[in-house]
N, C-alpha and C positions, 0 to 999 in steps of 0.2 A: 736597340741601339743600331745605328750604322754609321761606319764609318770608310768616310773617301780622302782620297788623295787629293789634292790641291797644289800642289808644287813638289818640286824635289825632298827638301827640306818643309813642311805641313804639310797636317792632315786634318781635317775638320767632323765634328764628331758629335753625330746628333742622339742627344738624350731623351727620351719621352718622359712622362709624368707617372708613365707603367712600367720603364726602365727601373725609375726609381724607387716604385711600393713593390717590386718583384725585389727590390734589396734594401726594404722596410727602413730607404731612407726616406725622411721628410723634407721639407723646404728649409727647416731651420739647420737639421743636420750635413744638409748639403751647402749651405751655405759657410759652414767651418770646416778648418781645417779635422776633419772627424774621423776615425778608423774605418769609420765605413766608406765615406770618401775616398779615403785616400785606397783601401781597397781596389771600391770602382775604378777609378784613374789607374791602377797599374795592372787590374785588368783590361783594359782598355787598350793600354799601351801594349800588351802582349798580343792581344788581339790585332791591331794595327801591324806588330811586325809580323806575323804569321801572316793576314791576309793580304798585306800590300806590300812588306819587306821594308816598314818603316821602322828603322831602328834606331835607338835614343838613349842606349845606355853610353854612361860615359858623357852625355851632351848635356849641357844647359840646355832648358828649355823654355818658352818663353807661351803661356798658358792665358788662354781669353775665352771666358765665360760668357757669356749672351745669353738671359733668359728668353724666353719665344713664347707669349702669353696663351699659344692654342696648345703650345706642342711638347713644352718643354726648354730645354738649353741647346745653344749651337755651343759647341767648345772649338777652339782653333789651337792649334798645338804647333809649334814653330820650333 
């Protein structure tokens, strides 16, 4: 996974296909709202404020998925 900064407020956050079977999610389990999911995503989000100081407790947050057919998912986090 990597994830960068894109404005004050987003961060965009690139998933691979090997992010995901290293967290023996699938395409279908990723695609729901699923424990393991949602795991990822607030690891994700902890990672993001430790590396960038992007912090989002306490905020709505406004979530956009993009598959990327070579590489995976772009995620945008607003």
């Amino acid at each position: 996974m990597r994830i960068e900064r894109v404005g004050e407020n987003k961060i965009r956050v690139f998933v691979s296909y090997d992010d995901l079977e290293e967290r023996d999610i699938d395409l279908d389990t990723f695609s729901y709202n699923s424990p393991e999911t949602q795991e990822l995503f607030w690891d994700l989000m902890e990672e993001a404020e430790i590396e960038l100081g992007f912090e989002a407790q306490e905020s709505q947050l406004c979530i956009e998925a993009v598959s990327d057919a070579e590489h995976g998912f772009v995620i945008t986090i607003t």
